[in-house]
N, C-alpha and C positions, 0 to 999 in steps of 0.2 A: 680676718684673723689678726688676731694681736698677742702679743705673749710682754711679759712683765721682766726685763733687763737689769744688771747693774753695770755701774764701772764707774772708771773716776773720771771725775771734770774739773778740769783746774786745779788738782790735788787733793778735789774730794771727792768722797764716795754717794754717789746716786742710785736713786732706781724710778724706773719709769716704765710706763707700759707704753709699748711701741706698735703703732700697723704696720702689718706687712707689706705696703705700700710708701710707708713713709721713709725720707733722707735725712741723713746726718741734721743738713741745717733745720727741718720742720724739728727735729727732738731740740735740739738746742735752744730751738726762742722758748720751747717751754720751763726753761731754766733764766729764760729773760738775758739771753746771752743774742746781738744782734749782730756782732761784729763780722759773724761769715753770712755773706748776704748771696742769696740765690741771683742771678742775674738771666743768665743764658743757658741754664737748666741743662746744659750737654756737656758741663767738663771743658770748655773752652777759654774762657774768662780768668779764670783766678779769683773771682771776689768770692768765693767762699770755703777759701783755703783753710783747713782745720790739720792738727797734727794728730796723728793717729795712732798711738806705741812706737812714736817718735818718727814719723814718715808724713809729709804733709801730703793730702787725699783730698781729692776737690767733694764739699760739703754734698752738694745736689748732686752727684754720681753713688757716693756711700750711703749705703742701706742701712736705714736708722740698727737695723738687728746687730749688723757688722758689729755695734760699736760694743755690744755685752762682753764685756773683761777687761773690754780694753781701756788704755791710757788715751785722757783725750783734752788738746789742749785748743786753745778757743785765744785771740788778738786780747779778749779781756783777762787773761793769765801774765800779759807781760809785764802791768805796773802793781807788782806784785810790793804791799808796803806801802803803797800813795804814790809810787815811784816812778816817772814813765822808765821804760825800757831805752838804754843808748840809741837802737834803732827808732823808737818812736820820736824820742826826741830831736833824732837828723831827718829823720821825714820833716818833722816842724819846723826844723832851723834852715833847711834846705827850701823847701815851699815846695814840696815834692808831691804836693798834690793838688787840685781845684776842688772841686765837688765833695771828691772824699771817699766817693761811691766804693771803690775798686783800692781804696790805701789798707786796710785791713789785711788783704790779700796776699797786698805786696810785702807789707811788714811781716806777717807771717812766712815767706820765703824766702825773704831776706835775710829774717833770723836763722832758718835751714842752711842757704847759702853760705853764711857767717862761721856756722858750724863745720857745716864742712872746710871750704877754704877763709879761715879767718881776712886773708889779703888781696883778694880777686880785684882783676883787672878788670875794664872796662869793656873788654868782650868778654870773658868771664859773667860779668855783672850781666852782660845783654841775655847771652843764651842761656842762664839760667833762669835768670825771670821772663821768657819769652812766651811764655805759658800766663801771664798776665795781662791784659787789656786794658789801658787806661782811654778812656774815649776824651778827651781831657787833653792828651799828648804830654802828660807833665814827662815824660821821660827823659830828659838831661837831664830835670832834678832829683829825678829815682836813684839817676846812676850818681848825682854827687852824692845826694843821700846814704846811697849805700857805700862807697865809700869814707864819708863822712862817722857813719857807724862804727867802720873795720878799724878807723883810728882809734875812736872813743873809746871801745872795747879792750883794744893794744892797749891804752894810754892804762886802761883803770887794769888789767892785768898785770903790768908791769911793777 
């Protein structure tokens, strides 16, 4: 069974015809969008972290149907303008990642994170991204990282 969906992606509007077997991230590569990557298919990992009517929703848990109306934002919405995003760029400036696999993930809860508490601390920064996996172990540089961000952000607000 399939049925034909809208909503917006990245602040545009779409439509796609979805199975009713299929998740978040299967609709999404077909907008050529790769950055939420399936990994561990049970909601445990993080790497395919997507923002959903502004809640971030692990990709391969959410039912492609869910997403009809909704608002939905995808790691490729942050360098919005050629720009990267502050937090993209202190993932870079920090070496907050190796492989790469699983940085999408993180950058998308970080930016959640950011929102909610612009200033978090370093357990703060742990238990909220604790729900991410890096197989990699970058995670000191996650946490300067994020950190790093919560400056950038102050810095260019002020």
């Amino acid at each position: 069974m399939s049925k034909d969906i809208a909503f917006t992606l990245n602040s545009r509007p779409v439509r796609v015809t979805v199975g009713s077997h299929e998740n978040a991230v299967d609709v999404l590569r077909r907008f050529d969008l790769f950055g939420a990557r399936e990994s561990c298919g049970q909601g445990l990992c993080g790497c395919c972290t997507v923002r959903v009517d502004g809640k971030p929703l692990s990709g391969c848990l959410t039912l492609g149907l869910k997403l009809e109306g909704a608002m939905v934002e995808t790691v490729e919405s942050l360098d919005a303008g050629g720009e990267l995003d502050p937090v993209q760029q202190a993932f870079i400036d920090q070496g907050a990642f190796q492989c790469g696999f699983c940085t999408p993930g993180f950058v998308m809860m970080t930016k959640q994170l950011l929102r909610e508490k612009p200033q978090p601390d370093d357990e703060e920064i742990r238990s909220y991204l604790s729900g991410n996996l890096c197989r990699c172990a970058a995670y000191p540089e996650i946490v300067k990282a994020v950190k790093d961000a919560a400056a950038r952000m102050a810095a260019a607000a002020a």
